[in-house]
N, C-alpha and C positions, 0 to 999 in steps of 0.2 A: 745091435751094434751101437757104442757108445758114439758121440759125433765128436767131430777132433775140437779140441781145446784152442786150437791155434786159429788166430787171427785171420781171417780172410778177405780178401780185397774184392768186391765187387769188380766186374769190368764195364764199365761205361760207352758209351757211343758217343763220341768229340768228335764233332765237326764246327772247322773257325771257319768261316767264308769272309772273305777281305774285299772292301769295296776296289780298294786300289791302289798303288805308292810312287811313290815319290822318287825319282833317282838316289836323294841323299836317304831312303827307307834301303834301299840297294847293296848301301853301303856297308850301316853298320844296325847290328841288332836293335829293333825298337822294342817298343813297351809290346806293342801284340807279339809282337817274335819270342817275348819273356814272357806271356800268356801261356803261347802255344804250347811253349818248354816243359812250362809247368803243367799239361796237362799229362803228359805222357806218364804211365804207369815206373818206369825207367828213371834212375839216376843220371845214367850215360845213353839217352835215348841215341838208337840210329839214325840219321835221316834221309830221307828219298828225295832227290828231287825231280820230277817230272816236267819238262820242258815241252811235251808235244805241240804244244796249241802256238808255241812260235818257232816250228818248226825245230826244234833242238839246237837253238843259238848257241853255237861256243862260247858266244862270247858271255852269254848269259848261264852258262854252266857251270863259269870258270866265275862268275861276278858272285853267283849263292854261294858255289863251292868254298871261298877265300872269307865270305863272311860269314860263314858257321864253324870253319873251320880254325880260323884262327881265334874263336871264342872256345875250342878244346871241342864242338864237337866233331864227330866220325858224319859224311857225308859223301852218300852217290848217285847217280844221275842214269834213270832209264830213259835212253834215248832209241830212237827207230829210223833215223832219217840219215846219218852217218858210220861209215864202216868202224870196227866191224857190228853188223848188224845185230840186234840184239835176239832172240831166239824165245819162242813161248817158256822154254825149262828157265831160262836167265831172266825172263821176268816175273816167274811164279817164284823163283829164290828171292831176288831182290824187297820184292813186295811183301812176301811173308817173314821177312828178317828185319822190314822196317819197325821203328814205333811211333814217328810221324813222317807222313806223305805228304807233301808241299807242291800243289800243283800251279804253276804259270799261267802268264794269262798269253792271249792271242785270238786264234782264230779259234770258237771252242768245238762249232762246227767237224769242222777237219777233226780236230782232237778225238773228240767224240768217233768219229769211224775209224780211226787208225787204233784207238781202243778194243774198238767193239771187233774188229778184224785179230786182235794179240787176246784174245779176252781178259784185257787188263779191267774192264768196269766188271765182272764177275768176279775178278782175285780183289781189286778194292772192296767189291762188298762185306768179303770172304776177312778181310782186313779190318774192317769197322766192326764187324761182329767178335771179333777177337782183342779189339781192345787199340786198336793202331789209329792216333789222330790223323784225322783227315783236315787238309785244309790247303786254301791257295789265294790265289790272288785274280780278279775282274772273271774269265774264264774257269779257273782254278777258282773261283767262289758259285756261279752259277752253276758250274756240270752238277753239284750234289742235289739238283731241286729240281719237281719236275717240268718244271718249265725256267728260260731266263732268256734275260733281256738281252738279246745279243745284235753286232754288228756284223756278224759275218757275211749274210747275203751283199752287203756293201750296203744296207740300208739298218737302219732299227725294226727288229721282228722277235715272238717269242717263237723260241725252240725248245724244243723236249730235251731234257738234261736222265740224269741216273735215275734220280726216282728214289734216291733215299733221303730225301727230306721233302716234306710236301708243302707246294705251292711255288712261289714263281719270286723271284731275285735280281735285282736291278743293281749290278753294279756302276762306278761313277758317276753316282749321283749328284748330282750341283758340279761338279767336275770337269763334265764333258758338254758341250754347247749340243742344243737338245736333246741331250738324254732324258733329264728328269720331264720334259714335255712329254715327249714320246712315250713313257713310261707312263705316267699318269693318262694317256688318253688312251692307252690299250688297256688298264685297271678299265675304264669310264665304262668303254665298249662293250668288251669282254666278260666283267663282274670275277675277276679268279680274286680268289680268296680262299689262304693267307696269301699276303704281296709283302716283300722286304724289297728294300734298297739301303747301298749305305754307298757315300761318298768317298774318296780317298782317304788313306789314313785310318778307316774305321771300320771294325771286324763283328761280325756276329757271329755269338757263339752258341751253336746248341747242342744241345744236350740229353742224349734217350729221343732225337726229334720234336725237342722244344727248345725255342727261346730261352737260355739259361744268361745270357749276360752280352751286353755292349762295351766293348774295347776299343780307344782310343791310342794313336801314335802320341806322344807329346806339341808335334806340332801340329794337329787335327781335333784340340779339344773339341771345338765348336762345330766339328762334320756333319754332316745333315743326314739325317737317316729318314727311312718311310716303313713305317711298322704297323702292319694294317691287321692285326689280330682280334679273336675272341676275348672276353676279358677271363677266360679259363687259360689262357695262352700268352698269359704278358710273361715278360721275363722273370725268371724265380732269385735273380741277383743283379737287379738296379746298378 
């Protein structure tokens, strides 16, 4: 059998993890938000937005909703915490008709078992292997790694995230008053390696499970990041 002539498109595994944003990042599309766009396979990408980890904030439903939306794209919001309720069939639709998935940030903890209860982190997986960008913001950046740096217990601790990117993720880096302390002294203790962190405003983006590129908001040129890799594992686009 001859093999087809026509062009075929690889599909790739996109994951953006966001250190963090801005109210006025809320507002209106940044330079990562035109990142993310552009990875999707899709002209007229869907997009998801997942709110769990603040609870499914209307008011944060309706603040993504108005800002993707009034830029032409199509946007919808798998929530669990408000009638009517959502149902494992309506989130296996939703998730597998996405082609980028925008997770919130909050509590990522919680997030994480109201997941693992709908098995929405097995339809995500199920998502990434099919080609659908993945990416979020503080919480919405650490769940893809297996470990991050979170505030959930009401204290700074690392907790076990998804497990599809390997090593551990510090969002709000310089940001948050001892974050990046705390961060740095659990690296000291501990020895995990790889370790990222990125600051507000600034996104890492990998790619097949590597470091493919650092994206900046316009107002975050100078965001601090902590990129603790093999030198087989630097970024492949500076």
């Amino acid at each position: 059998m001859e093999a087809s002539t026509e062009s075929v498109v690889a599909i790739q595994a996109n994951i953006v993890a966001i250190g963090g944003e801005t109210e006025a990042d809320r507002q209106t599309i940044t330079a990562i938000d035109r990142y993310i766009l552009s990875l999707s396979a899709s002209d007229a990408p869907k997009i998801l937005f997942l709110p769990t980890a603040n609870g499914d904030s209307p008011e944060r439903m309706q603040q993504f909703t108005n800002k993707f939306r009034s830029a032409g794209y199509q946007v919808d919001s798998l929530a669990f915490f408000h009638p009517p309720y959502s149902t494992a069939k309506q989130c296996e639709a939703l998730i597998s008709q996405a082609n980028i998935i925008f997770v919130a940030g909050g509590n990522t903890r919680a997030m994480l078992a109201v997941w693992r209860e709908f098995s929405v982190d097995k339809l995500l997986k199920t998502a990434l292997r099919h080609g659908t960008v993945l990416c979020g913001v503080s919480a919405g950046a650490i769940c893809w790694f297996d470990l991050g740096h979170s505030d959930s217990d009401g204290g700074f601790s690392l907790i076990p995230g998804l497990g599809l990117l390997t090593g551990v993720m510090c969002p709000h880096f310089g940001s948050e008053p001892g974050r990046e302390a705390s961060f740095n002294t659990l690296l000291a203790e501990q020895n995990i390696f790889p370790a990222y962190a990125a600051e507000d405003g600034v996104a890492l983006h990998f790619r097949e499970g590597k470091l493919h590129k650092v994206v900046r908001t316009e107002a975050a040129q100078e965001g601090k990041t902590l990129i603790s890799l093999s030198a087989s594992d630097r970024p492949t686009a500076e």
